[in-house]
Structures are given as structure tokens and as C-alpha cells.
N, C-alpha and C positions, 0 to 999 in steps of 0.2 A: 423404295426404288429397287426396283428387279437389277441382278449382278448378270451381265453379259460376257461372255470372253469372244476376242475379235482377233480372229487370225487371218494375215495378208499369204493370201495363196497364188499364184502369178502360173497359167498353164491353157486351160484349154479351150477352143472356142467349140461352139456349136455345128451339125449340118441336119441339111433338109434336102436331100437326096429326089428328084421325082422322075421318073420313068415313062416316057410318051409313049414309044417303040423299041419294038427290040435291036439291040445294039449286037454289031456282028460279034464282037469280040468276047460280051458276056455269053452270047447264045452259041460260041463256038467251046467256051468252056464250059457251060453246062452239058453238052453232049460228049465231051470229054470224058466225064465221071465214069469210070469202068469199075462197076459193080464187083469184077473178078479180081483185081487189086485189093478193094476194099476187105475182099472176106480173104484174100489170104493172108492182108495184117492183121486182122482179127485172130484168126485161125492161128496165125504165128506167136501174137502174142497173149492170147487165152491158153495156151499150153493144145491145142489140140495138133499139132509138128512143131516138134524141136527147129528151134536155130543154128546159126554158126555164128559166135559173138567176138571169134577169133581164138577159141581153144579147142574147137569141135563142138559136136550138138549138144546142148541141152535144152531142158526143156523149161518153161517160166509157168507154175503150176498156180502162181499166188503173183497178184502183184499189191498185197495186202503190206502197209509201211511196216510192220514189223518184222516182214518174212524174207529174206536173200531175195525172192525173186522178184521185189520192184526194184533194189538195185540194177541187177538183169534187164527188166525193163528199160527201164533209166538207156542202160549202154545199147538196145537194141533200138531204139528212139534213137538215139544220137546216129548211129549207126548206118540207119535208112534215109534222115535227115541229111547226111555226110553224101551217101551215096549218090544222090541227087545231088550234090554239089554247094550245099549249105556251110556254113560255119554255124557250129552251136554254140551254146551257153547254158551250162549248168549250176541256174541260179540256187546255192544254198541257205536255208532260212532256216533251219536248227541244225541240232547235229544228225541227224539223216533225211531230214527232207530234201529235198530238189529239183524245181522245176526245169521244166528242156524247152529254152527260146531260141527262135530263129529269127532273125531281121531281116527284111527284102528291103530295100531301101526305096522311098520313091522317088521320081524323077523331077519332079515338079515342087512338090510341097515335101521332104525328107520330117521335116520336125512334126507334120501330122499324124496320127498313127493309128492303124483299124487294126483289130486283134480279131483271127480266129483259135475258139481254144477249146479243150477237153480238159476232164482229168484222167490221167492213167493210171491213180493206184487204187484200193478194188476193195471189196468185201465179198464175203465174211472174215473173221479173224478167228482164230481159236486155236488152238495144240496142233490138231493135225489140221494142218494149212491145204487148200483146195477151193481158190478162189480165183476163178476161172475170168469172171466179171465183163464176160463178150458183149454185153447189151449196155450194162450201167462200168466203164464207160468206154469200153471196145472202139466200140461202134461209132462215138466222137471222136476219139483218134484219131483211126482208121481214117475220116475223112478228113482231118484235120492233114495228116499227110499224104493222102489222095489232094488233095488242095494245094499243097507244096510241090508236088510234082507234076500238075496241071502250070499251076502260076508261075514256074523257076523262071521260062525264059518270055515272060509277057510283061512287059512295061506299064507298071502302074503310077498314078500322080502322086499319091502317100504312099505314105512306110508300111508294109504289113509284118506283123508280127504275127507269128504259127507260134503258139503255147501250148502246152502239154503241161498239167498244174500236180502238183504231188499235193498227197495227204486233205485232200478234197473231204473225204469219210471223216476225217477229222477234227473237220469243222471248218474247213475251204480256207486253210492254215495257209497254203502255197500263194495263193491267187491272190489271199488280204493282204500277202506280204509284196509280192509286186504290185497292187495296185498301189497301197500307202507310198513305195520308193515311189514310185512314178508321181504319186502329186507331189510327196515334200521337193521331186527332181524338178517341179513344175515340166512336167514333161503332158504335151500335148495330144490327147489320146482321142479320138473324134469319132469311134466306134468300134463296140465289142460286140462279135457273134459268138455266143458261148453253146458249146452241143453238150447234153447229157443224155443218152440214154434215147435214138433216132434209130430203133431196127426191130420194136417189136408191135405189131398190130396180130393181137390172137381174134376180134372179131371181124377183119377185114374191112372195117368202115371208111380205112384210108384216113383218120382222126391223127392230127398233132397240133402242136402247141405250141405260141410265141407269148413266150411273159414278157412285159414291158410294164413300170412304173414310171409316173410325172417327174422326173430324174433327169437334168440332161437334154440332151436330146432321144431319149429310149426311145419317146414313139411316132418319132419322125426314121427312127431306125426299123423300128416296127411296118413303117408304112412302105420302107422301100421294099423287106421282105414280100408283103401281100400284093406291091408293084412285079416285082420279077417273079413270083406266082402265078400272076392273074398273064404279063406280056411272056410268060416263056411255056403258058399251059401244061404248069408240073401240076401233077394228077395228085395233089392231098387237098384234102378237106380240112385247112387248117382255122384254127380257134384262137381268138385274141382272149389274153387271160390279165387284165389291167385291175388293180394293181397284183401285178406278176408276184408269185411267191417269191421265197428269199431263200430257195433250200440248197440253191448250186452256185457256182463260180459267178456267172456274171453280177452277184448281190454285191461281190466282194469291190464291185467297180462303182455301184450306187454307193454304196456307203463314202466310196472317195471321193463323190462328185462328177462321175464319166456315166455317159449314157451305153448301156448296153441290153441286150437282149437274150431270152434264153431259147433255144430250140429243145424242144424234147415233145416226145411221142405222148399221146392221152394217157400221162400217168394215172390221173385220178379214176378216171371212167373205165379207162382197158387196163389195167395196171400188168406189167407183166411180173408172173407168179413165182416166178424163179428170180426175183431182186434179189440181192444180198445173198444169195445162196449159192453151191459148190454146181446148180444144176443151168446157173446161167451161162449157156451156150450157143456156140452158133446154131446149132440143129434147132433152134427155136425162133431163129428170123424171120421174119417176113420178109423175102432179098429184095422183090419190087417196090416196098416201103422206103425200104433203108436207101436204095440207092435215091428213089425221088427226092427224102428228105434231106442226104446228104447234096442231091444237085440246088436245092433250096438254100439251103444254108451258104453253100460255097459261090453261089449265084451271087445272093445277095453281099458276101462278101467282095467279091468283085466289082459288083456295084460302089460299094461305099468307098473301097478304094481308089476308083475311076479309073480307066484303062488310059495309058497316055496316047491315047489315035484320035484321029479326029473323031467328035462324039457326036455321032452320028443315032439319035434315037435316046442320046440320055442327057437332060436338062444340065446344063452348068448346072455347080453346086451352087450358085449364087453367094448371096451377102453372108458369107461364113463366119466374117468376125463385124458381128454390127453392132450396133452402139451400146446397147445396151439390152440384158435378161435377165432372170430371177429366175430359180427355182428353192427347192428343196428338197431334204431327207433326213431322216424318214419324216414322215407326213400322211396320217394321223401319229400324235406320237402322245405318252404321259407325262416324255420328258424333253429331253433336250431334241430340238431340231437343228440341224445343219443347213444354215441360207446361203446357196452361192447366188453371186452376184457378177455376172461376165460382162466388162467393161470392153468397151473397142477403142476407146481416142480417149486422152488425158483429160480430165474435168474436174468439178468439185460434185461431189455427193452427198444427200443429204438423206440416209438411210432410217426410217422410224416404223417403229412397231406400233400397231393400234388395236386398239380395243373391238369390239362390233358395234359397239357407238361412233364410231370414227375417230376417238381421243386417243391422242399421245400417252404409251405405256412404256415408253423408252425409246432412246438413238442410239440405234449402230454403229450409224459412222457419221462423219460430218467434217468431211476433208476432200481433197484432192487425191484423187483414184487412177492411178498410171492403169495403162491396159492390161487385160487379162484377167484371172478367177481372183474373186476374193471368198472371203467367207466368214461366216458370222455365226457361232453358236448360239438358240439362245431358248435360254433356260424356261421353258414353257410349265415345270414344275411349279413353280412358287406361285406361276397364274391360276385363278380358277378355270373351270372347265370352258371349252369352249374355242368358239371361232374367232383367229387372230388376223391381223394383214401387214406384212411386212410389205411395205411402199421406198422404193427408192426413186429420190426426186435428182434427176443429174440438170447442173444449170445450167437454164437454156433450152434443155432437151426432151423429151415425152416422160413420165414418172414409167415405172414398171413396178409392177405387188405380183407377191403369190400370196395366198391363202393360207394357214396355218388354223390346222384345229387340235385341241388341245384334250381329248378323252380323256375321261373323269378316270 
């Protein structure tokens, strides 16, 4: 008999976001987006003009975690956050990590919560520090507070949260640590737009990239993006990449069980040649890119938020907490997979694992399931290879399965 561990997680529900017409409010704030903003945070904070951080100028020449200037960073983020009229929070997660969050609160649903986020601290590393990091990840910033000073005074239904993640280079250290608090908080998080790296097109083909993996609701998050693309005719030629890599911040949200998505420019195809290096600078943007894909992203975050006006051109979110869903992650996996299981109304459940003969290979659960996430590790090692179905039977109610395959 296969060993299961079953842990009760209580937090988020799903949406499905759809887009008939354009809404004044979202298409008042994508016109919004001013391009000249955007590249003087940039500018500001890749070292190319000093700041005033409150002792005179200096300059932030690295925002590389080991080197003075993403602390710098750190306080010039809070600083323009402030400025705008924000309260911050600098969440610490080692002894110098720490992420810069902002809470908008929303008006309608407060405990729902869409994330737009970056990371701010930078490569390369080495002795003599010179890491400028305009593009990979400037350039998310940048819009990430271009976004905050668009939204400050527009009434949204949910909570949006503006993140800025430390130590991303380091293996997206910052971002795994708020998303873990936020599930063990059971805190309800109903969509992430994450940007990495939106300001470089070297051949001009207008080429970018939304990852999204079966996670959640990612590609129902996915679908609002290519909605407010196609209803606000922003000029990219954008590419669905399912299942989304796992190489930046929003992975950090699948793995907690939140749907999220990543925005970034055709890294694989166009790659830009100056990554990781002292030569990553704004003198290397594409500006008409950057600003499109930053009105894309912040577009679609607004969407997912929901404007609190009459919604004039954008679908109710509808049945947000329904009865009952399944997914997973990761999926395909050698080992352990993570099944959430999102309940809406009190019931009993009768959660089983099966074979591809349709036979019983184990129960999950087999109780009474109060509303909200739960979740079910389950140890797909000891299986032989191959294609599993985890079925959940609520009584009374329709079953729901995902699909679980098990690579040799």
C-alpha cells in the first residue's frame, strides 16, 4: 500500500476572468502607461543618474544581493512607493534578503488578492560589482511602479498587491518565501502577473511570451492576458508557452498551489546578449516594446483585479468559489505530486487514486471537507511509470479528476 501524506490547506478560490469589450476604465489605464516614467526608473535604478535616497546622490551601480547597492535599491523602491502615497513592507526572509510590498486594498472582495510583481536584484556578481540589470529585471519594476502610480487612486474589487522580490538570481529565494507564508496564512490569492525581463526585442518581430502551466487557474489567467491584447489592440505578437518554464518568480506561486503567469520578451528565440552581464543597459531597449508589453501586463492586471465601476464591457467573474476542482503540481513528475482540491460548500469526499485500468491504488481522503484548498501529496515514486487519475467523488455532487503521469 502506497504511503500518502495529506495536508488540510484552507485559502483560495479560482477565476475566469472573460472580456466582451473594452472597459473604460481598463482602456483608460492602459493609455496611461508613460513610457518616460518608465525609463527614468530604469535609468534611476541601473546606475545610469544618481538618486537622492535622503543623504545626497549616489549612485546604485549593482543591485546584485551581495553588494550595498540592492540594499540602496531596497530604500529607493520604498521611497517612490512612499512617494505615491503607499505604505510599504519590507518583508525579511534571511539575514539580507527582502522583499518591498505594497497592499491596495479592495473594495468589494479585500481577502482576494492579484499580485503584480518583479524582481529587483540583478546579476552578475563578482569582485568588481557592475551590474546594471536594466532589462532582466529593470524593466519589470519599472512597470511594476508605473502600475502603482497609475492604480493609487482607482477603486478596485480585490486587493492588489505591487511586489518587488529580492534575491530572484538566487534561486527565486524571496518570492518562495511569500508565497509558502501566504498558503500556510491560508491567504487567498486569485492571480499573479509576474514580469521578467519585457524591454528587449533586437530583431524587431514584436515577439513575447506568456508561460502558463495546468496550475490553478494560470490559464484562465493566461486567457484574460490574450483578451485584453486582442480588445485593446496592443501591437505584440504574443506566444502562449504551456507548460510555462519554471525559471522566474511566478513558479514560486505554482508550487504553492496559486495560479499565476509570467510575462517576458522571446527569451529563447531573441535572447538578449547582454543577460547577466555589466553591458545590460537601457541603450539597448527596444522603448515601443517595452512600453506595449508593460501596457499588456498592467492591462491585464487590472482586469483580474476588476475596476469597482459599473462593468461595462467586462463579464462578471462569475461562479468564483464553486463547488468543487482539482488540479495539480508539478505534473508530469518522477515523484511526488501536489493535488489541490478546492471545495466550495461543506460535504463529505471521497478522494481515490487509480490506476489506467480504473482500479483503486489508494484514498486520499474520505471525510467531510469544510470549504476551501486542500491538498494531498502523493507519492507517485513507489508507482511504476505511467498514467494516474486522481478522482474526487463529493456526495451527491459531480466527481472531478485530473490526470497524473508518472515518468519513468
Amino acid at each position: 500500500m502506497m504511503i500518502m501524506r495529506h495536508a488540510l490547506l484552507l485559502a483560495s478560490s479560482s477565476l475566469c476572468l472573460s472580456l466582451s469589450a473594452q472597459h473604460a476604465v481598463i482602456g483608460g489605464i492602459i493609455e496611461a502607461v508613460s513610457i518616460d516614467s518608465m525609463i527614468t526608473y530604469v535609468e534611476e535604478m541601473s546606475g545610469e543618474v544618481p538618486v537622492d535616497l535622503g543623504n545626497g546622490p549616489v549612485t546604485i551601480t549593482s543591485r546584485h544581493s551581495n553588494h550595498a547597492g540592492n540594499a540602496l535599491a531596497q530604500q529607493y523602491y520604498e521611497q517612490k512607493f512612499a512617494a505615491l502615497g503607499y505604505t510599504t513592507e519590507a518583508q525579511a526572509f534571511n539575514a539580507t534578503g527582502r522583499n518591498v510590498l505594497v497592499t491596495k486594498t479592495g473594495a468589494l472582495y479585500p481577502e482576494e488578492i492579484v499580485v503584480l510583481c518583479a524582481h529587483y536584484d540583478a546579476m552578475p556578481s563578482g569582485t568588481i560589482y557592475n551590474a546594471p540589470a536594466a532589462d532582466d529585471d529593470g524593466s519589470g519594476c519599472a512597470a511594476v511602479l508605473e502600475a502603482a502610480r497609475i492604480l493609487r487612486d482607482i477603486p478596485f474589487e480585490r486587493t492588489i498587491v505591487f511586489a518587488l522580490w529580492d534575491q530572484e538570481e538566487q534561486g527565486k529565494i524571496g518570492s518562495i518565501y511569500y508565497a509558502n507564508v501566504m498558503a500556510a496564512n491560508d491567504e487567498e490569492i486569485v492571480g499573479v502577473v509576474n514580469m521578467d525581463a519585457i524591454a528587449f526585442d533586437g530583431n524587431g518581430d514584436r515577439k513575447a511570451r506568456v508561460h502558463a502551466r495546468q496550475v490553478a487557474n494560470s490559464m484562465a489567467i493566461a486567457d484574460t492576458v490574450f483578451a485584453i491584447l486582442e480588445r485593446y489592440a496592443i501591437d505584440i505578437d504574443l506566444l502562449l508557452t504551456t507548460p510555462g518554464e519554471t525559471y522566474s518568480d511566478h513558479a514560486s506561486f505554482w508550487s504553492a498551489g496559486y495560479g499565476a503567469v509570467l510575462m517576458i520578451e522571446e527569451f529563447a528565440g531573441d535572447g538578449n546578449p547582454y543577460y547577466h552581464t555589466p553591458n545590460d543597459r537601457v541603450q539597448y531597449f527596444d522603448v515601443p516594446y517595452f512600453e506595449k508589453l508593460a501596457k499588456l501586463s498592467i492591462g491585464s492586471l487590472a482586469a483580474l483585479a476588476v475596476p469597482h465601476d459599473p462593468i461595462t464591457g467586462i463579464a462578471d467573474p462569475g461562479n468564483v468559489h464553486r463547488e468543487s476542482e482539482i488540479y495539480a503540481f508539478p505534473n508530469p513528475t518522477e515523484r511526488t505530486s501536489r493535488v489541490w482540491l478546492n471545495t466550495g460548500v461543506p460535504q463529505r469526499y471521497r478522494v481515490e487514486l487509480l490506476n489506467a485500468m480504473g482500479q483503486q491504488v489508494g484514498v486520499l481522503a474520505d471525510a467531510v471537507l469544510r470549504p476551501g484548498r486542500h491538498a494531498f501529496d502523493v507519492d507517485l515514486g513507489v508507482l511504476a511509470p505511467g498514467a494516474y487519475l486522481v478522482v474526487a467523488y463529493p456526495e451527491g455532487g459531480v466527481p472531478v479528476s485530473v490526470r497524473l503521469l508518472r515518468t519513468p
